[in-house]
C-alpha positions as CSV (number, residue, x, y, z in Angstrom):
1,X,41.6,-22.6,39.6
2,X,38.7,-20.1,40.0
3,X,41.8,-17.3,39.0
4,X,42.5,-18.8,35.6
5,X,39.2,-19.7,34.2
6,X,38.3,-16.2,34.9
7,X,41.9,-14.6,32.9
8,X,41.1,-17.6,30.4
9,X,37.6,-16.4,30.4
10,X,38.6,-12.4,29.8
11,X,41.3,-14.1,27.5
12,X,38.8,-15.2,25.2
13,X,36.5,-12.5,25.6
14,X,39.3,-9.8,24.2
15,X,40.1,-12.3,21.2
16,X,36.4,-12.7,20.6
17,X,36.1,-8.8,20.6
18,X,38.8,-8.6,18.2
19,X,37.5,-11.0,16.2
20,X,34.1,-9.3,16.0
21,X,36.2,-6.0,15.3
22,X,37.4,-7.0,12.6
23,X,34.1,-8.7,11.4
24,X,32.8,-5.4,11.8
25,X,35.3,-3.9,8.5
26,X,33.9,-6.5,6.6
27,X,30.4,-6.5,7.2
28,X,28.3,-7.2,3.6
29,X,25.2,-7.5,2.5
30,X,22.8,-9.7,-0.1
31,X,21.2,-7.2,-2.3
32,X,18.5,-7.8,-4.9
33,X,19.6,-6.3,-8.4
34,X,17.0,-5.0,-10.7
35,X,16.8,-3.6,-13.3
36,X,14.1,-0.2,-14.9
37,X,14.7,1.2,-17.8
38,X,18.5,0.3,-18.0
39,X,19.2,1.8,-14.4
40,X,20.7,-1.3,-11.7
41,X,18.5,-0.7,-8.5
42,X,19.0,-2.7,-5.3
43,X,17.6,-3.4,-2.4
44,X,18.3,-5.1,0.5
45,X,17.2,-8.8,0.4
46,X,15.8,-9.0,4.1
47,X,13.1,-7.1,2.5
48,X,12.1,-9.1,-0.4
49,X,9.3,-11.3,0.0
50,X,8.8,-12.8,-3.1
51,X,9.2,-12.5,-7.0
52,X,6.4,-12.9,-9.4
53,X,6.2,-12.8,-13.2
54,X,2.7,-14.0,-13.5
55,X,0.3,-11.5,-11.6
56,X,-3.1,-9.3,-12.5
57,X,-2.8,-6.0,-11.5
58,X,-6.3,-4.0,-10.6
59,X,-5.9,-0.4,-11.6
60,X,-7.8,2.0,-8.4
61,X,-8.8,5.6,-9.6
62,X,-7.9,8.7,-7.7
63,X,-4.2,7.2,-6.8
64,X,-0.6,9.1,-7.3
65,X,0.4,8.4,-11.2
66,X,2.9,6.1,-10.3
67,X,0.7,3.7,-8.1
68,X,-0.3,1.1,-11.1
69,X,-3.5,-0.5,-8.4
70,X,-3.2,-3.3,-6.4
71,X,-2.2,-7.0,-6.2
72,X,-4.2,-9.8,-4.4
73,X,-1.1,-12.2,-2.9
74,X,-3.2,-15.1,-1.4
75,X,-5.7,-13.2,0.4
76,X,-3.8,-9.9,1.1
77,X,-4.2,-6.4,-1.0
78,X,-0.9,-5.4,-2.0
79,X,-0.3,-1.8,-3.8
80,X,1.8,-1.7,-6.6
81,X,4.7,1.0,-7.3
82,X,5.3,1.4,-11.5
83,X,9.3,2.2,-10.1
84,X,9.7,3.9,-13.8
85,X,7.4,6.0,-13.1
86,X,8.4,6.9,-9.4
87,X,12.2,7.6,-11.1
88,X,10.2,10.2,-13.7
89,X,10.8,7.6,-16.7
90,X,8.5,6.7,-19.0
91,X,6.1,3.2,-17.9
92,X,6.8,-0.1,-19.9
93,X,4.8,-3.4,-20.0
94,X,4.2,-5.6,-16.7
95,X,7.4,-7.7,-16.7
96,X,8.3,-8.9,-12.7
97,X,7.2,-7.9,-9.8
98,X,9.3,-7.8,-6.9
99,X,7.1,-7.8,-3.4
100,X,9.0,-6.0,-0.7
101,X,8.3,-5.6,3.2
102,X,9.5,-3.3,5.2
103,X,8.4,-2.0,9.0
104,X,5.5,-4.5,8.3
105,X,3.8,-3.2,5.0
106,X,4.6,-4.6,2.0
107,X,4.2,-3.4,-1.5
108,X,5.0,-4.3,-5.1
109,X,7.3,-2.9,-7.7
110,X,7.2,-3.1,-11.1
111,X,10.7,-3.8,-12.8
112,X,12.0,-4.7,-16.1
113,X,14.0,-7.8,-14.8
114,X,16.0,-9.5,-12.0
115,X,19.9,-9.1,-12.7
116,X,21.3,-11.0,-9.6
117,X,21.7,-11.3,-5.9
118,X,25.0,-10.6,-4.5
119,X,27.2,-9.6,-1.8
120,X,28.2,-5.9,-1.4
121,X,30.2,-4.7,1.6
122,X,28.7,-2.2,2.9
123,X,31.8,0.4,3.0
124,X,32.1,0.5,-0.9
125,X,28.8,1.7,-0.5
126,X,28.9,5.4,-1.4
127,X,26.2,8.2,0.2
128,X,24.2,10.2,-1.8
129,X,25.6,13.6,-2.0
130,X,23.6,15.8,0.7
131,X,22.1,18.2,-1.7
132,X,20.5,15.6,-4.4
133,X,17.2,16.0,-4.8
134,X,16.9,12.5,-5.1
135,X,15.2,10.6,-2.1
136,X,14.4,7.7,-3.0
137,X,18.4,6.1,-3.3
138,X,20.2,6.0,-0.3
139,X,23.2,5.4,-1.8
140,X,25.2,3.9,-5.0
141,X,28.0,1.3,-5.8
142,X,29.9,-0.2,-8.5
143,X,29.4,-4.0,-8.8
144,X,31.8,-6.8,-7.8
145,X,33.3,-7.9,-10.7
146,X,31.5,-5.4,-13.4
147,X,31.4,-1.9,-14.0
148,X,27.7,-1.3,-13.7
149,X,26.5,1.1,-11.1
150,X,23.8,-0.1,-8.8
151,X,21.8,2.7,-7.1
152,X,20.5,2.0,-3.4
153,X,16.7,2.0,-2.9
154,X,15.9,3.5,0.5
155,X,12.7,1.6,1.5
156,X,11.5,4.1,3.6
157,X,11.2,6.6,1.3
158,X,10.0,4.4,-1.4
159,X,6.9,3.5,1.2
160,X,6.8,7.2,1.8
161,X,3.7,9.1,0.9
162,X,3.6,12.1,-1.1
């Protein structure tokens, strides 16, 4: 009796293993689509915190030109990111603010507008190519269903200081 529960046991733990193998080639993601001046940015949604459309931003001198000041979120001082700016585009009204965390410190970015949430597995997810001078995307995608491409925000960098 002892013998089969144990081959039953290693019986189930190989089918489990090759269940979770191939789990593995279709792991996905939720990612939060945004949009700045007409580029699709994403981020991971683990990292979003919250999404505001009414907020007061206080400007703070002596910053980097694309820190727009800071946000008071129910007793905590958040710093805002102008993600126009960041990108070298030119800055455009307050619309949404998307409040991301990440390794404990959250800040805010400034976007045009929230496109979506959706799933993206993560091996149509394409690298940057090694020698772009761009740090702060990770990597880039075309959509499900569409033929936008969404660039992937690396939070770390984003958070990075200059």
């Amino acid at each position: 009796m002892d013998i089969m529960t144990k081959e039953s046991a290693l019986g189930n733990q190989e089918t489990a293993a090759e269940g979770a193998a191939g789990d593995a080639a279709v792991n996905s993601r939720k990612y939060l689509i945004f949009i700045a001046d007409d580029l699709y940015l994403g981020v991971d949604a683990e990292y979003v915190v919250e999404i505001l459309n009414n907020h007061t931003i206080t400007p703070l001198p002596m910053t980097p030109h694309y820190i727009r000041g800071i946000f008071n979120m129910r007793g905590q001082i958040i710093p805002i990111l102008d993600i126009r700016l960041k990108l070298g585009k030119p800055s455009a009204d307050d619309n949404l603010l998307i409040v991301i965390s990440y390794n404990e410190t959250q800040i805010g970015i400034v976007v045009d507008s929230v496109d979506q949430m959706v799933d993206i597995p993560d091996d149509i997810i394409l690298p940057m190519p090694s020698k772009s001078p761009q740090r702060l995307v990770s990597g880039m995608c075309t959509l499900p269903n569409s033929s936008k491409t969404m660039l992937v925000l690396d939070c770390e960098q984003l958070l990075a200081h200059d």
